[in-house]
C-alpha positions as CSV (number, residue, x, y, z in Angstrom):
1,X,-5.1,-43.6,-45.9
2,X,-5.0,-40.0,-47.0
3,X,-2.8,-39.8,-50.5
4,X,-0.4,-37.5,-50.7
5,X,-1.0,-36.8,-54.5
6,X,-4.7,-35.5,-54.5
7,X,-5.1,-35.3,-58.1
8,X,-4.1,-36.1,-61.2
9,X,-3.0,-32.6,-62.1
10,X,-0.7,-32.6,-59.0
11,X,0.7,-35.8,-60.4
12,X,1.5,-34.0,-63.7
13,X,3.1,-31.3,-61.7
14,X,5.1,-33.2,-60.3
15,X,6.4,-34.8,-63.3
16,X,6.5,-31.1,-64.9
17,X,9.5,-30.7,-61.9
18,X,10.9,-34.1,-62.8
19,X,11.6,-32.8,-66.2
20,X,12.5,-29.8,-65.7
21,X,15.3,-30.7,-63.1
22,X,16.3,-34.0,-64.6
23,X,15.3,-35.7,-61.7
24,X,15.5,-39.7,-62.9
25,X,14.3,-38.4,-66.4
26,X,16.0,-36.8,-69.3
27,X,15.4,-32.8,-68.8
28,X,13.3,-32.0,-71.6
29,X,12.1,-28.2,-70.7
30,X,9.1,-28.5,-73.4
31,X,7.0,-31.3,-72.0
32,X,8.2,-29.5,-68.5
33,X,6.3,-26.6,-69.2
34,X,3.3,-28.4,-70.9
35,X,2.8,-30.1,-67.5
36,X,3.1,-27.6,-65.3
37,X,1.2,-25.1,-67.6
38,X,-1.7,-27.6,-67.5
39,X,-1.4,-28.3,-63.9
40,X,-1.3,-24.4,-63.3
41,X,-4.6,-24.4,-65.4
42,X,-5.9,-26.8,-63.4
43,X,-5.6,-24.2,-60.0
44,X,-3.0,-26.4,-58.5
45,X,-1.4,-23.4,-56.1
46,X,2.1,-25.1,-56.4
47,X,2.3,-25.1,-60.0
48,X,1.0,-21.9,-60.2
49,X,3.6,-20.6,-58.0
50,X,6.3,-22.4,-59.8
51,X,5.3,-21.2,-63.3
52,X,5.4,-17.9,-62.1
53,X,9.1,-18.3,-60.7
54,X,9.8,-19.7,-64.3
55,X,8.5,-16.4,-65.9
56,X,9.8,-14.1,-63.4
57,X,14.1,-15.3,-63.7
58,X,13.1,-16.8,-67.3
59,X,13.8,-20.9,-66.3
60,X,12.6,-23.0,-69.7
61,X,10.1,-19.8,-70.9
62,X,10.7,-16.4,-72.2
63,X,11.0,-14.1,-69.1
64,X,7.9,-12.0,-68.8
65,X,7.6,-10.3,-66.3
66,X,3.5,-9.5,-67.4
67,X,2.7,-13.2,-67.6
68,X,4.7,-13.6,-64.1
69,X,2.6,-10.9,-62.5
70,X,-0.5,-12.0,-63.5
71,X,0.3,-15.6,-61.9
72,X,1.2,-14.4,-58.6
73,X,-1.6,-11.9,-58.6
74,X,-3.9,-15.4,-59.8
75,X,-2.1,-17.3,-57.0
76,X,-2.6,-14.4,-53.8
77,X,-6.1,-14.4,-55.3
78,X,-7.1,-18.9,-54.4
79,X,-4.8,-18.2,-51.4
């Protein structure tokens, strides 16, 4: 059958949103962002997307708008 995780980086995503909500884990916004940072490296589109909601209202990172912009633009541009 066809998996519905593809990669390893989506895995990690995944996990990135499991800490960051608290989801059947401790939150811990750190290793949060460290997963989904890397999986956003990776070119996972729904990471990227995430990390660039993070950066644009400021969830577990500095707000920055500049960083935020630059994802989406990174995002619209494997889309």
């Amino acid at each position: 059958g066809v998996s519905l995780l593809e990669s390893t980086e989506e895995k990690r995503f995944l996990m990135g949103l499991a800490y960051l909500s608290g989801v059947c884990l401790e939150k811990n916004y750190a290793y949060a962002v460290e997963l989904i940072e890397g999986a956003a490296e990776a070119g996972v589109p729904a990471a990227i997307e995430r990390l660039a909601e993070m950066y644009t209202v400021g969830e577990a990172v500095s707000q920055s708008y500049p960083t935020a912009a630059s994802l989406w633009r990174r995002l619209l541009a494997i889309c």
